[in-house]
N, C-alpha and C positions, 0 to 999 in steps of 0.2 A: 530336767525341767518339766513340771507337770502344765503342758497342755490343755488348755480349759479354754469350753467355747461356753459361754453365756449366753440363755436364751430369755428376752423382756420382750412385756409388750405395751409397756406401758414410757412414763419418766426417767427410769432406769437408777434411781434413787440406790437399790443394790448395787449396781454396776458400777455407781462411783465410788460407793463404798469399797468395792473389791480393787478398782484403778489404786483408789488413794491409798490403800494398804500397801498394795504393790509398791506404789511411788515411796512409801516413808520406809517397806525394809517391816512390814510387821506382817505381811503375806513374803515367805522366799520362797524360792526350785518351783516357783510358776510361774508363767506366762498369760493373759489373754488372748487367743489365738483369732477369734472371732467373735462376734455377736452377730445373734439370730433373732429379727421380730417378725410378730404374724402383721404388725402395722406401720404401713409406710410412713406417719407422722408419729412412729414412738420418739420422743427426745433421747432416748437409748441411743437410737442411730446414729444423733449428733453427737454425743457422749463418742460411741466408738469411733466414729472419724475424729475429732479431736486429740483421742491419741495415736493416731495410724493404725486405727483395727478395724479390719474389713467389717463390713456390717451385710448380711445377707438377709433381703427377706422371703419367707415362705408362708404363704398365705392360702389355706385351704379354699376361699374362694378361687384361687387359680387353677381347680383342675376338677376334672368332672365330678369326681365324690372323693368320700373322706377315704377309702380304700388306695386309692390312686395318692394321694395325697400323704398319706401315711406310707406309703411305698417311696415316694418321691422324695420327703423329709428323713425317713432311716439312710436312703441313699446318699442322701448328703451330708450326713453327720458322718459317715462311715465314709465317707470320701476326704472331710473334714481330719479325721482321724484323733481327735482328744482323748486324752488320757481322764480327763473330767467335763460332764459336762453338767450347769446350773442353771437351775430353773429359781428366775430372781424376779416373779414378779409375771409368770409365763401363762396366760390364761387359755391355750390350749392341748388337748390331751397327748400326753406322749403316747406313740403309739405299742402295742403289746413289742410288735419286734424290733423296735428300739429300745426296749426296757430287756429285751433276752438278751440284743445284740451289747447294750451296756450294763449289764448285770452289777451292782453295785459302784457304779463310775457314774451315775447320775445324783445330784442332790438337789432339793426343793428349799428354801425357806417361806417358815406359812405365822402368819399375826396371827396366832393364839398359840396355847400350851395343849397339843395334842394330848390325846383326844379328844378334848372340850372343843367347841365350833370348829367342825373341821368336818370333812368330806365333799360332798356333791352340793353345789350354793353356796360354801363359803369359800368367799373367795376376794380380795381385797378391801372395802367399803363396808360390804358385808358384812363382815366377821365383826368387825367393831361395833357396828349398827347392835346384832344381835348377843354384844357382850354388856350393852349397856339395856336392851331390850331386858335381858336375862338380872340382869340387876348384878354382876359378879362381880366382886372386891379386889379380885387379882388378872389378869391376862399376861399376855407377854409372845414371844417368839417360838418356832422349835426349825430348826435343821433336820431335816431326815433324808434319810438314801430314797431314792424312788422306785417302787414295786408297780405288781398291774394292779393295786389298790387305790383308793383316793386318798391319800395323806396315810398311809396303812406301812407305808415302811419303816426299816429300824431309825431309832430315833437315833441324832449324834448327837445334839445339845441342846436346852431349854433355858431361859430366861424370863422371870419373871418381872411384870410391870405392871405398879399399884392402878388402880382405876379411882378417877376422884371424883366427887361427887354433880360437879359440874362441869364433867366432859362431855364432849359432844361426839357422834364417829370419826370426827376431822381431827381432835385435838389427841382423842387415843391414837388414833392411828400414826400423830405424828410421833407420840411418845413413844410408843411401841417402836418405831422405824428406831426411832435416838436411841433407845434405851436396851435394845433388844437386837433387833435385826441386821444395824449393821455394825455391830461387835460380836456377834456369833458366826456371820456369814466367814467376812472374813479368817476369824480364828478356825473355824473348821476346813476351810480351803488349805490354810496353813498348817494344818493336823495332818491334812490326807496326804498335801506335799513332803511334808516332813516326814513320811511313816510314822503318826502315832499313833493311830487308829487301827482295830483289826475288828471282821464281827467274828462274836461266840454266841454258836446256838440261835443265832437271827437275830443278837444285839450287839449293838457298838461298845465297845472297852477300847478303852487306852493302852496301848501296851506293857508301859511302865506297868510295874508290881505281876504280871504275869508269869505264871510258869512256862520256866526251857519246856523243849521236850515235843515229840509229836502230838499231835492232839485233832483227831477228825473233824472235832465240831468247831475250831478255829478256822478262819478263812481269811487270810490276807488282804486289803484294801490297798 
């Protein structure tokens, strides 16, 4: 059973998505073990009590600087102990030694199709604002593993989501969630529990169709 602590700071609009999966049978071999918000009024946290999941929060304003802080949250995910953990929605930085200490056992989902609006500023509202700023015909979701990059890790899967002419940030961004985000989230949590997934060379492949055989630059997920 794959082990997943979920970390939102917002609605948690992923996090139900992932519950409800769970509950129909289209997420198996995992668990939600915890959620994690940096704020005490995220509706995430009503979400996880709801269904008997601890809700823990960790708020960089509670301790002296972000060094301390970043110590104190590696600590507690490694105490936590997940076998996966998700960034659904998580508007602050994982720290470098949580990213060594969960070396591909971290994923993100981000409203756009990486690399397009994506890094430092974009980030929920945002990204939309700036898709229709940019005047773009297509957007959509991407799942990826999390690196010490912004949005720079390997990609697991993408989804695209038409933009119409008269949307607004509010109306993409719900489409995008529909249409995108929480049918990709899901399915890749269900990929990693399932063993389908493996990286080659610093990208995601499916295992199916893969050659036997030793191979250095394969890495196990």
């Amino acid at each position: 059973m794959l082990r997943t602590v979920v970390c939102v700071s917002g609605g948690g609009t992923n996090l139900q998505a992932i519950l409800d999966a769970i509950d129909s049978g289209k997420i198996t071999n995992a668990e939600v073990t915890a959620v994690v918000s940096n704020n005490p009024g995220a509706k995430a946290l009503e979400r996880a009590a709801g269904h008997g999941i601890p809700g823990i929060l960790m708020r960089p304003a509670d301790y002296p600087d972000r060094a301390a802080f970043n110590r104190a949250f590696t600590e507690k995910m490694c105490g936590l102990a997940p076998d996966l953990i998700v960034l659904a929605g998580f508007l602050v930085k994982i720290p470098e030694e949580m990213v060594e200490a969960f070396a591909n056992r971290i994923v993100n989902i981000h409203p756009s199709l990486i690399p397009s609006f994506c890094g430092v500023g974009y980030y929920g509202l945002k990204v939309h604002e700036k898709v229709l700023e940019r005047g773009a015909k297509v957007t959509g979701a991407t799942v990826h593993f999390v690196n010490e990059g912004m949005d720079e890790g390997p990609i697991i899967a993408q989804k695209a989501v038409e933009v119409l002419d008269d949307d607004t940030p509010e109306t993409l961004q719900r489409r995008v969630m529909e249409q995108a985000e929480w049918i990709l989230l899901p399915q890749a949590i269900d990929d990693i529990a399932n063993g389908r997934l493996r990286l080659e060379d610093g990208k995601v492949r499916r295992r199916s169709g893969l050659s036997a055989g030793p191979d250095s630059g394969k890495e196990e997920i």
